[in-house]
DRENVO-902280 format. One record per atom (N, C-alpha, C, O): residue in one letter; x, z, y. Coordinates in steps of 0.1 Angstrom, whole numbers, plus 2048, in hexadecimal, padded with zeros to 3 digits. Atoms other than C-alpha are relative to their C-alpha. Layout:
N
AXZY
...
//
This chain:
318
X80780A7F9
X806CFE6B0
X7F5806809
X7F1811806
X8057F97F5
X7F2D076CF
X7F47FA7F7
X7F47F47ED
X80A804803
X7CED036CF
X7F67FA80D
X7F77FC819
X8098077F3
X7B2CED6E2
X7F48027FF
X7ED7FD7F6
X8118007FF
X790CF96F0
X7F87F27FF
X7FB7EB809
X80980B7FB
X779CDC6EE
X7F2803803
X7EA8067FA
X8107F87F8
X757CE6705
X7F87F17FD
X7FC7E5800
X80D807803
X738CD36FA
X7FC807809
X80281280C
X80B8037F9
X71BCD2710
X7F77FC7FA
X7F97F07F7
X80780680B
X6FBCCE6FA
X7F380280B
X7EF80C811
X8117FD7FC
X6D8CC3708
X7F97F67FC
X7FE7EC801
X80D806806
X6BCCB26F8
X8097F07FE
X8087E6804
X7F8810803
X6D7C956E7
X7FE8007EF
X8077FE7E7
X8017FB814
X6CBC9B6C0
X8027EF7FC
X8057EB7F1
X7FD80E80B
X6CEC746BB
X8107FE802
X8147F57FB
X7F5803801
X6F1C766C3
X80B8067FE
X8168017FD
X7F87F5800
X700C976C0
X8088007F4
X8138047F5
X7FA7FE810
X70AC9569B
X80D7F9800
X8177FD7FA
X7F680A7FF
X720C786A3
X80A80580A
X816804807
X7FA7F67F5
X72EC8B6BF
X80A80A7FA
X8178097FA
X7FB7F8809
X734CA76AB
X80E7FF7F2
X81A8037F2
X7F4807809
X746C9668C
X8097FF805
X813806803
X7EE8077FC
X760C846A2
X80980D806
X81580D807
X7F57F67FD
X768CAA6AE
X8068037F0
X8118027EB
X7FB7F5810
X769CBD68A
X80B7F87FA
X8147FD7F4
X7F280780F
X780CA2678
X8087F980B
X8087ED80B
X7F28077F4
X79AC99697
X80E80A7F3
X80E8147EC
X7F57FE808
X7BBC98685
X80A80C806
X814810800
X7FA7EE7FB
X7C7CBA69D
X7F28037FC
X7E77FE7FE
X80A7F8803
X7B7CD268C
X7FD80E80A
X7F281280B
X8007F57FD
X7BFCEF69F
X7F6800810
X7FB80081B
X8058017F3
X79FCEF6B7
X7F380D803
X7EE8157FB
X80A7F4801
X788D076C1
X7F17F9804
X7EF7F67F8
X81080A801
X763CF36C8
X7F3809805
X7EC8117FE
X8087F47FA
X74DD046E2
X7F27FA802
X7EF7F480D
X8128097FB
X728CF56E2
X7FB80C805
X7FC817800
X8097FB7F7
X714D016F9
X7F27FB802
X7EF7F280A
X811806801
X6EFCFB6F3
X7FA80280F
X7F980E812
X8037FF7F4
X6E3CF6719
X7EE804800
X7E7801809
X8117FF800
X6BBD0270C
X7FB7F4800
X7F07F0806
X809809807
X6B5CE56FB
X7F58027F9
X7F480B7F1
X810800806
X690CDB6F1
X7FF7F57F2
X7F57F57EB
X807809808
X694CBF6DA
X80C8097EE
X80A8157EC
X7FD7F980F
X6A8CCB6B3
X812801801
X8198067F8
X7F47FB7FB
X6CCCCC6C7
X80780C7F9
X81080D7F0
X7FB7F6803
X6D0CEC6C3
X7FF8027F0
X8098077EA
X7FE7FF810
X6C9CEE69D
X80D7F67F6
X8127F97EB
X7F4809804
X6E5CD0697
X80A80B801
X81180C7F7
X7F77F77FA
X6FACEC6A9
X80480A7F4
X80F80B7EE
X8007F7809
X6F2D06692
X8017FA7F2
X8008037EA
X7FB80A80D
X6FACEC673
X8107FF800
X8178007F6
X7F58007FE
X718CE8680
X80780C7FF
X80F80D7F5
X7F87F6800
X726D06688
X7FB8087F2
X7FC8147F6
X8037FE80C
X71BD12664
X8077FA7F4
X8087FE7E8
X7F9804809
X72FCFA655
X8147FD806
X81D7F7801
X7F77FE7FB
X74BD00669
X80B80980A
X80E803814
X7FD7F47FD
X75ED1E674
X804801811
X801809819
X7F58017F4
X774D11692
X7F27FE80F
X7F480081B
X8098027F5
X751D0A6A5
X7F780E805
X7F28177FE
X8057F47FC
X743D256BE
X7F47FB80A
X7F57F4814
X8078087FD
X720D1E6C6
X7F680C80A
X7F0817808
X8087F37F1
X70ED2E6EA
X7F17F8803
X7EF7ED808
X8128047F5
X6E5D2A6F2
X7FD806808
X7FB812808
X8017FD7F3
X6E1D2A70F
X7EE7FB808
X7E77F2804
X80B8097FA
X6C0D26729
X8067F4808
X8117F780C
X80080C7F5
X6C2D0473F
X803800807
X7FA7FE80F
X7F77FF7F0
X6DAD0675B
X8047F1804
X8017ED80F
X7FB80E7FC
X6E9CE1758
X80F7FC7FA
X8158057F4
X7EE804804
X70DCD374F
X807807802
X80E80C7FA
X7F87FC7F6
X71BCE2769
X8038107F7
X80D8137F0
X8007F4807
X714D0675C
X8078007F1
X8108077ED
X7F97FC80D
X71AD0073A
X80C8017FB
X8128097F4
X7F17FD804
X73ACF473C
X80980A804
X81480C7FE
X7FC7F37FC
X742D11751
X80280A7F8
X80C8107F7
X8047F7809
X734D27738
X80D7FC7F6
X8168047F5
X7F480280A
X74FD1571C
X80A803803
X8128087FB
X7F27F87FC
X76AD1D734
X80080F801
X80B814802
X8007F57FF
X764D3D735
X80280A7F5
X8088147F6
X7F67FD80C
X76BD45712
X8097FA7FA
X8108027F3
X7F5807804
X783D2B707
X80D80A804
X81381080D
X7EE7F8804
X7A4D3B6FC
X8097F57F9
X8147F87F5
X7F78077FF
X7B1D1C6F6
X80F7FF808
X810804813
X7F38017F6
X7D8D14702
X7FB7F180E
X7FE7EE81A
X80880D7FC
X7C4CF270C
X7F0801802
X7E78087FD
X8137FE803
X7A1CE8717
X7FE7F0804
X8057E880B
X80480F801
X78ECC6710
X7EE804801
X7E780C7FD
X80C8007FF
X76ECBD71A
X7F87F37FA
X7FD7E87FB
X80680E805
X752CA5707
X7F3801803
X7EC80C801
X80D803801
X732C9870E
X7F68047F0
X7FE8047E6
X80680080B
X719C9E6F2
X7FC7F47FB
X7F87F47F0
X80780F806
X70DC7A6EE
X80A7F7801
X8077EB802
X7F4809805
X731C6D6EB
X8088057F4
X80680E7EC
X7F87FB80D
X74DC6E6D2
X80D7F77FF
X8107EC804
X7F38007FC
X770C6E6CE
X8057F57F3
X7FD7F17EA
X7F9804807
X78CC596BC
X80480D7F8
X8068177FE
X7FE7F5804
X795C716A1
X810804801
X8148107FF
X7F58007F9
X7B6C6D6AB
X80480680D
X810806810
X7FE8017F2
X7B1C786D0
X804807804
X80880580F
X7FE7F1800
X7BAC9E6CD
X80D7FD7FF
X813802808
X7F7800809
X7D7C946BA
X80D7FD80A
X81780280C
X7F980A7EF
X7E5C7B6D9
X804804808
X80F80380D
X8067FB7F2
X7DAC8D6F1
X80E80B7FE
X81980A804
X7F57F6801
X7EFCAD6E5
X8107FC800
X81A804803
X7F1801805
X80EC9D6DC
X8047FA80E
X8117FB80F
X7FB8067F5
X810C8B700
X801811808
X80C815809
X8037F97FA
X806CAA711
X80C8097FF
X81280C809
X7F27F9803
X823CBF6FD
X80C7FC806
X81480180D
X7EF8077FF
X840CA76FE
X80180080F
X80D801813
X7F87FE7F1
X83ECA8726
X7FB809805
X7F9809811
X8027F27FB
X833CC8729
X7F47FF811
X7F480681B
X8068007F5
X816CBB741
X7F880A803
X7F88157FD
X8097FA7FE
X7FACC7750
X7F47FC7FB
X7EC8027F3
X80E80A805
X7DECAC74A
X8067F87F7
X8127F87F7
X7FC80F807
X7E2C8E733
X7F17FB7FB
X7E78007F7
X81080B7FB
X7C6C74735
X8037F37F5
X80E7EF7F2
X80680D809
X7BAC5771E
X7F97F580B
X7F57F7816
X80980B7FD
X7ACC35723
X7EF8067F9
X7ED8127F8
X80A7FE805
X78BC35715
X7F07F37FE
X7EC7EA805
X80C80E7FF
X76CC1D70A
X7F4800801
X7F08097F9
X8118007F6
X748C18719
X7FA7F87F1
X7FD7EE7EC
X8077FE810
X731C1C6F7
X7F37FA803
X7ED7FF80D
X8088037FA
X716C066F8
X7F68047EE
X7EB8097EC
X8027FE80D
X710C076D4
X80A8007F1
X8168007F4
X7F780380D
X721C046AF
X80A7EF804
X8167EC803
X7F880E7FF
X726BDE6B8
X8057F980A
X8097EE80C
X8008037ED
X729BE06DF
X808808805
X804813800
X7F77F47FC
X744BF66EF
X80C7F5804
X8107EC7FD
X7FA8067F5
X75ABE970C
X81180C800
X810818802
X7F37FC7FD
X784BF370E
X7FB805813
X7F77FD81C
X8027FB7F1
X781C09731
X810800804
X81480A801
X7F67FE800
X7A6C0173C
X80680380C
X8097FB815
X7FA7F87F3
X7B5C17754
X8107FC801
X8157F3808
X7F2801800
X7DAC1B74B
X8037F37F1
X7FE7F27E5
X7F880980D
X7F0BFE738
X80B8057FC
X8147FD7F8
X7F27FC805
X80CC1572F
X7FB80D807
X7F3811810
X7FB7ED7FD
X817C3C72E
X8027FF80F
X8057F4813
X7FD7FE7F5
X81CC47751
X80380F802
X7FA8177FE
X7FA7EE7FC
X82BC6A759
X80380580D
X80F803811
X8047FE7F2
X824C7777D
X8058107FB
X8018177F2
X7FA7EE7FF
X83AC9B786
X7FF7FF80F
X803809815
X7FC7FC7F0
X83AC967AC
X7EF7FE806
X7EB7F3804
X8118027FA
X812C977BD
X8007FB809
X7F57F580B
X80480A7F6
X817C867D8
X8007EE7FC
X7FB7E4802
X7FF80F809
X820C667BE
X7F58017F8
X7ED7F97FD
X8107FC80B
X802C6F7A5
X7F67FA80F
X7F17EF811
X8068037F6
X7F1C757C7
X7FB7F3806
X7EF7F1808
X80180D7FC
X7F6C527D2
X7FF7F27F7
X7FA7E87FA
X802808809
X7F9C3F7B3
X7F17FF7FC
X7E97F67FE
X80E7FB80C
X7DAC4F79B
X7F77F6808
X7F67EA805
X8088007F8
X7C3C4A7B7
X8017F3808
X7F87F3810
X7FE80A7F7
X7CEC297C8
X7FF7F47FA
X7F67EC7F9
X7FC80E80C
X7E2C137AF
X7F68017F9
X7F07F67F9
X80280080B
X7D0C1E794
X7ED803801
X7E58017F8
X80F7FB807
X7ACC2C79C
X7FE8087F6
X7F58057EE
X8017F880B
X7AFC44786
X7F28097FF
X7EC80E809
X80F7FC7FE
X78DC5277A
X80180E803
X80D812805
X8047F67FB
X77EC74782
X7F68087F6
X7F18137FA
X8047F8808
X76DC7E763
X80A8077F4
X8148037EE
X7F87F4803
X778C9C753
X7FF7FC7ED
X8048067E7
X80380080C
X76FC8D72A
X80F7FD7FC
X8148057F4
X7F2807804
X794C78726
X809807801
X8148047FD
X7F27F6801
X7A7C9572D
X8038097F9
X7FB80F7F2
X7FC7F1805
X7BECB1721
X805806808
X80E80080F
X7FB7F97F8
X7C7CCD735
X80380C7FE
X7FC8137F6
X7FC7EA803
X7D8CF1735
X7F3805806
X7EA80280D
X80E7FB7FC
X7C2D08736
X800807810
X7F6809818
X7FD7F87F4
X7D0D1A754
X7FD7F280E
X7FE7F581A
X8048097F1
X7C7CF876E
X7F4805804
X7F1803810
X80C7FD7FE
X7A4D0776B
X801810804
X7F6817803
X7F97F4801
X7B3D27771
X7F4803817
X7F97FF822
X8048037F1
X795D2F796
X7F87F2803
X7F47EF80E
X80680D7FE
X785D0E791
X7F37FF7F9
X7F48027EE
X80D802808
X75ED07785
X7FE7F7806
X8037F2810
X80E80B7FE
X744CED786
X7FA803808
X7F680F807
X80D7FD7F7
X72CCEC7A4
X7F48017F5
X7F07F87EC
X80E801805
X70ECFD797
X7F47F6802
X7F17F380D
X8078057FF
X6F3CE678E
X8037F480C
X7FB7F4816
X7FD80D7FC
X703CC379E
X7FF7F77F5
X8017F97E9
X7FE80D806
X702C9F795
X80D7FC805
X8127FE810
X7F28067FC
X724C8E791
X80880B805
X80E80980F
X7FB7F27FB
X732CB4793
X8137F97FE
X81A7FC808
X7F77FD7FD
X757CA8789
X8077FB810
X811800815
X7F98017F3
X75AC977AC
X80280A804
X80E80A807
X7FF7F97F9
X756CB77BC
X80E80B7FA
X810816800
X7F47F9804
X778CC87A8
X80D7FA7FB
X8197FF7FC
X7F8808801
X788CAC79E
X80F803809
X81780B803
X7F68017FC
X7A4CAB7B5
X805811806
X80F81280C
X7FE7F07FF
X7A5CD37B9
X80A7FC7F1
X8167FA7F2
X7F280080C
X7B6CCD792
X8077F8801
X8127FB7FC
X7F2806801
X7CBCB4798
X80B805807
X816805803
X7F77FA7F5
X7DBCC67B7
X80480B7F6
X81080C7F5
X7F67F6806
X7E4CE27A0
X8067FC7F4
X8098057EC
X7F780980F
X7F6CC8781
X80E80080B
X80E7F9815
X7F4809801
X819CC6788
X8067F77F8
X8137F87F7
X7F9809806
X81ECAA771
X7EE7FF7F8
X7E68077F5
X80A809806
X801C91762
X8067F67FC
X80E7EE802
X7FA80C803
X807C7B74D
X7EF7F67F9
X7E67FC7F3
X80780D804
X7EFC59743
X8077F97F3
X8137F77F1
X7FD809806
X7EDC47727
X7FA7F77FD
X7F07F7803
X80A80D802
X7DFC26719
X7F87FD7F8
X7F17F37F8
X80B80180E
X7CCC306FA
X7F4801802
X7F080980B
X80C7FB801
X7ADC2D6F5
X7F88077F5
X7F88047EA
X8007F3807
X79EC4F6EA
X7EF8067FE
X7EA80D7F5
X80B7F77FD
X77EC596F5
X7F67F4801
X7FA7EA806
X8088087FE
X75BC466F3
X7F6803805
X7EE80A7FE
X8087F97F4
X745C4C710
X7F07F67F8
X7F27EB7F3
X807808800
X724C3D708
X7F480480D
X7F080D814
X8098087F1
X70DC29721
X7F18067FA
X7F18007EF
X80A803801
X6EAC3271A
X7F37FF80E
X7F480281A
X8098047F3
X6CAC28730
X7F7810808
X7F1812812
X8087F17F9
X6BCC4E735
X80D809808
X809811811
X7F47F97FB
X6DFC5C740
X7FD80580F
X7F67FE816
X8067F87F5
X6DBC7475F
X8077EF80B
X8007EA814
X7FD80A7F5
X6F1C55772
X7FC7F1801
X7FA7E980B
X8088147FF
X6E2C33761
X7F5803805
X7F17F980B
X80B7FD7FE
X6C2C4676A
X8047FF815
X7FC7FA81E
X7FD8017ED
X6D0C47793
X8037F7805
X8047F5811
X7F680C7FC
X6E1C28791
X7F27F47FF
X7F07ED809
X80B808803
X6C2C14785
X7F07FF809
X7E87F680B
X8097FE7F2
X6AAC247A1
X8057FE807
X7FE7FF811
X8007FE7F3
X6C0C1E7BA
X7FE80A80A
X7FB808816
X8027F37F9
X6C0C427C4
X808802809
X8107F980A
X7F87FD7FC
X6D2C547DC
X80280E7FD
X7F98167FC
X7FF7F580C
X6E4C707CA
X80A80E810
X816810813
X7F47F77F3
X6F0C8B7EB
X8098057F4
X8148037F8
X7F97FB805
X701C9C7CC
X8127F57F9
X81E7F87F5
X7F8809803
X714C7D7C3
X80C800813
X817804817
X7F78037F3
X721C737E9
X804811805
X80F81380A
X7F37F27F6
X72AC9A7F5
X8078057F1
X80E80F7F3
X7F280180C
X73FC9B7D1
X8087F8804
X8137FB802
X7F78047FE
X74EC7F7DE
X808800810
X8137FC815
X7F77F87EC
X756C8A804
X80C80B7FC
X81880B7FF
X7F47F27FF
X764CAE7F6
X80A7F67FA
X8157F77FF
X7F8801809
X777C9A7DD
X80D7F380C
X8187F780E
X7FD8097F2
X783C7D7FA
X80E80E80B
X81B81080C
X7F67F67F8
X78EC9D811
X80B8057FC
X815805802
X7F57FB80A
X79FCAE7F4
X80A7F9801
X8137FC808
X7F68087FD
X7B3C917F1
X8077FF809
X8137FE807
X7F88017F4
X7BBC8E816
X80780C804
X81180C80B
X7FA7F47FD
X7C3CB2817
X8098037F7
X81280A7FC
X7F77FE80D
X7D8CB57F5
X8137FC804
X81E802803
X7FA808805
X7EAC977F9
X80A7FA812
X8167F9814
X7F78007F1
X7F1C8F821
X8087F1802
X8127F0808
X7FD809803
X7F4C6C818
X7F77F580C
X7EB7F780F
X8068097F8
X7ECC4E82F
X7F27F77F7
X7E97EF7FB
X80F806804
X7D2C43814
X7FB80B801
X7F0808804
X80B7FB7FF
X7C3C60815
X7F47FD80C
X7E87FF808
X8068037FB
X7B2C56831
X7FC7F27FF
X7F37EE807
X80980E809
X7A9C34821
X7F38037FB
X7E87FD7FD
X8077FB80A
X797C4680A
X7F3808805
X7E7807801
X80A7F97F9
X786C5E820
X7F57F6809
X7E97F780A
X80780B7F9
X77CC40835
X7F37F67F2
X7E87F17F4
X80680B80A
X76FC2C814
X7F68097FD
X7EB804800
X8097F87FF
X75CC4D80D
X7F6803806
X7EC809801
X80C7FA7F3
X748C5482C
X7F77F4803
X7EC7F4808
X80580A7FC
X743C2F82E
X7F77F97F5
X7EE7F07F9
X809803808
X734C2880E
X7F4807801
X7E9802802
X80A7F27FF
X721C47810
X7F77FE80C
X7EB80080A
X80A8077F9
X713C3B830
X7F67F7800
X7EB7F6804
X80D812802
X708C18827
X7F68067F2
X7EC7FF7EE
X80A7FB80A
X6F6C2B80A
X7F2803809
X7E97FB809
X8077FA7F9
X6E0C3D81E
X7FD7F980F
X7F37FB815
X80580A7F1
X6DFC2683F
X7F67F27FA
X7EC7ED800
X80980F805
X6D0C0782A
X7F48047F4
X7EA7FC7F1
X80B801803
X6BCC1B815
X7F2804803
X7EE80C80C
X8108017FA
X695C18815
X7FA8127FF
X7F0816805
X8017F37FA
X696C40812
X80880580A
X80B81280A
X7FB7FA7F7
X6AAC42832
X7FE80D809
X80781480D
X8097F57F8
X695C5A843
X80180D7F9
X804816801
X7FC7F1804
X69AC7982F
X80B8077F8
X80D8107F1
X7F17F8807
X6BEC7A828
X80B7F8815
X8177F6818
X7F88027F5
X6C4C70852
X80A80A806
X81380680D
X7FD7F97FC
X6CFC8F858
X8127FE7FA
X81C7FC802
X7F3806805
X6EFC8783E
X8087F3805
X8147F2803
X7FD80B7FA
X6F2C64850
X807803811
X80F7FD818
X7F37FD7F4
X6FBC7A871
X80D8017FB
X8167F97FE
X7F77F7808
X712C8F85C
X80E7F17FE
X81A7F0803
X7F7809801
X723C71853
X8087F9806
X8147F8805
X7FC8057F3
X725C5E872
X80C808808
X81680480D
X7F57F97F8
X736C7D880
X80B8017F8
X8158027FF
X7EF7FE805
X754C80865
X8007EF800
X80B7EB7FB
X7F780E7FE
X757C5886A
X80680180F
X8107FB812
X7F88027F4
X75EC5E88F
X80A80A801
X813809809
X7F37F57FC
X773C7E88C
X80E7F67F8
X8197F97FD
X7F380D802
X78CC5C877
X8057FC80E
X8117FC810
X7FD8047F3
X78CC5189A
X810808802
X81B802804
X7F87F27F8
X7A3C708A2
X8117FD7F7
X81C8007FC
X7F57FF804
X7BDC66889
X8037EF7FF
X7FB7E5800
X7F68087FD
X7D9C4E888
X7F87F37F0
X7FB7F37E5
X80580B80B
X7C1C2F876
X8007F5801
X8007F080C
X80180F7F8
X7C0C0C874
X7F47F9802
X7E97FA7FC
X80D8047FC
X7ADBF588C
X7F57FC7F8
X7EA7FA7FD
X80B806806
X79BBE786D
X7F88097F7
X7EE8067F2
X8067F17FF
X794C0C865
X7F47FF80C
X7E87FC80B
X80B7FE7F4
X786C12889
X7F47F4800
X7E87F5803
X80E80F7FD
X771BEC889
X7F580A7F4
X7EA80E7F7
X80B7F980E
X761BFF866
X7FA80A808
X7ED80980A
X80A7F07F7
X757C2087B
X7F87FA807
X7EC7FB804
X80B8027F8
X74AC0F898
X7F57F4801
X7ED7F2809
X80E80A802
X734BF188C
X7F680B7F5
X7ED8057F0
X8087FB805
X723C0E878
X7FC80A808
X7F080D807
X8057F37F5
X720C2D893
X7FC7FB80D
X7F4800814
X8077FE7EE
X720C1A8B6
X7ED8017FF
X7E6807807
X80F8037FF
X6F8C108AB
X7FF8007F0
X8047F77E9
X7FF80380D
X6F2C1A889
X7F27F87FB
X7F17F27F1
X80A809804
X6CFC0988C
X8047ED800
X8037E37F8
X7F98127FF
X6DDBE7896
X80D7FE7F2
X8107F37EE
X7F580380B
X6F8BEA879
X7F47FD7F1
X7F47F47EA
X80E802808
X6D8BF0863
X7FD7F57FC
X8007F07F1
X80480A801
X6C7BD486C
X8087F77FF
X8037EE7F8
X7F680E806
X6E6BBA869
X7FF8017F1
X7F87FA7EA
X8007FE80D
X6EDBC7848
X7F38017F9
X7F67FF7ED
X808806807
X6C9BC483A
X7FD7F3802
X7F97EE7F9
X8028137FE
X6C5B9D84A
X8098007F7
X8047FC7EC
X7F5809804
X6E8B9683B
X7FB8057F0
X7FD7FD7E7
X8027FD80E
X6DCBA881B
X7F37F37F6
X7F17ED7EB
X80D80D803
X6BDB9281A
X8027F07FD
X7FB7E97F5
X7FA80A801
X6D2B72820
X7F77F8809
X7F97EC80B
//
C-alpha cells in the first residue's frame, strides 16, 4: 500500500486543532505520514502538537518561526516522502473515510489529482453540502478538463479536497507570504495532471469562521492586491495552458472584476497605479479575435474611467 503525506499548517487554532487532528489520526487508510507544522504559534497550539505526536508515531512535528501558510506548507513538502500529498487546514476536519476514497479513486485510474465535494462548517448543527460535481468524472485529455473543470463546472481552486502524486509538485511552491496563495499555482498543477478525476462525495469540512484571514477581507470590504494578481497569473495560466476560446472569457472576467474592485472603491487612490495596469491588459483583449459584447465591456470602462465611475456609483445608489 503506498503512503499519503498529509501537511498541516498550525497557527494560533488551539480551539480547534484537536478536532482537526482526530479526523487525521483515525481515517480508515492508515498508511499516512502527518506533517504539522507549528507556524510560531503564540497561543497552546503547539503543545496539542506535541500531545499528539506523543501519542502517535506516524506524526512528524516541525517549529517553526512565523513565515505564513505559504511557507509552511512549503516546508511540509519538502520533507514528505509520501507516494501522495494532501493538504489540511488546522481548523477543519475530515470525513474519516476521506483518505480511504480518495486513494481508491486515485489508484483505480491511475490519476494525477482526484477531488471531493466538500461542506462549509458553520457549526455541529450548521454545515451546508458545497456541491461541485453530481457524479465521478474522469478527465485524460487537458484541453477537455481544461474546458469543462473551469467552465461547466467551476471547479474550485483550493488545494484542501485533493489528492495528488507527489511528483505534480515536483518545481512547484507557494508564493511566499500571500493571501489566497493557491490562485497563484493552481493551474501550474493541473497543466502537469494527465488525467483528473472528480467525484461527488462529500469528504472534507471546511469551516466558516468570523476571524478567518478571508471572512476578515470579505467583511471590510477590502481590496486584497494579493487576491486579484493570484487571480490574473491564474486567468493567464489558463489562457496560455489551454488556448481555448474561453480562455479569453475568463481573462476578460478577470481584469474586469479586478477593475471594478478598485475603480469603485473609496480607497481608489492608492491602488490607481493597478487600475492603469489593468486598463492596459483590458485593451491589449482589443488585439485578439473577441466578441463585440467583450469589446462594449473594455470600452465603457477605459474610454473615461472617471465617467464609468460615476455611472456606476449613481446606478449603485439607485
Amino acid at each position: 500500500m503506498k503512503k499519503i503525506s498529509v501537511i498541516v499548517p498550525i497557527y494560533n487554532v488551539e480551539r480547534y486543532l484537536e478536532k482537526c487532528l482526530e479526523s487525521i489520526i483515525n481515517q480508515t487508510f492508515i498508511n499516512l505520514e502527518i506533517i504539522l507544522i507549528n507556524d510560531g504559534s503564540t497561543d497552546f497550539s503547539g503543545s496539542i502538537c506535541e500531545k499528539y505526536k506523543n501519542k502517535d508515531n506516524r506524526i512528524i512535528l516541525i517549529h517553526k518561526k512565523n513565515e505564513g501558510l505559504s511557507a509552511a506548507r512549503n516546508k511540509g513538502l519538502s520533507i514528505a516522502t509520501g507516494d501522495y500529498i494532501s493538504f489540511v487546514d488546522s481548523d477543519d476536519f475530515l470525513d474519516l473515510n476521506m483518505y480511504e476514497i480518495l486513494y481508491k479513486n486515485i489508484e483505480k485510474e491511475n490519476a494525477d489529482i482526484v477531488s471531493c465535494n466538500y461542506y462549509k462548517y458553520y457549526s455541529d448543527k450548521k454545515y451546508d453540502k458545497n456541491i461541485v460535481f453530481k457524479k465521478k468524472i474522469i478527465y485524460k485529455k487537458k484541453e477537455i478538463f481544461g474546458k469543462d473543470l473551469f467552465n461547466n463546472y467551476q471547479m474550485d481552486i483550493d488545494v484542501w479536497n485533493k489528492l495528488y502524486k507527489k511528483e505534480i509538485f515536483k518545481d512547484i511552491k507557494f508564493p511566499y507570504k500571500k493571501v489566497c496563495e493557491s490562485t497563484y499555482i493552481m493551474m501550474s498543477i493541473f497543466n502537469k495532471a494527465n488525467c483528473i478525476v472528480v467525484i461527488p462525495d462529500c469528504l472534507y469540512f471546511y469551516r466558516k469562521r468570523e476571524k478567518s484571514i478571508m471572512n476578515l477581507i470579505e467583511l471590510k470590504n477590502e481590496i486584497n492586491m494579493d487576491l486579484i494578481e493570484g487571480r490574473i497569473i491564474m486567468a493567464i495560466d489558463y489562457n496560455n495552458y489551454y488556448n481555448l476560446k474561453e480562455g479569453i472569457e475568463l481573462l476578460f472576467h478577470v481584469y474586469k472584476t479586478s477593475f471594478d474592485m478598485i475603480v469603485l472603491s473609496s480607497k481608489r487612490k492608492k491602488f490607481m497605479i493597478y487600475e492603469k495596469i489593468l486598463c492596459d491588459l483590458l485593451n491589449e483583449l482589443l488585439k485578439k479575435n473577441i466578441s463585440w459584447k467583450i469589446k462594449l465591456g473594455i470600452w465603457k470602462r477605459c474610454f473615461n474611467i472617471n465617467v464609468y465611475r460615476f455611472i456606476k456609483l449613481r446606478m449603485k445608489k439607485g
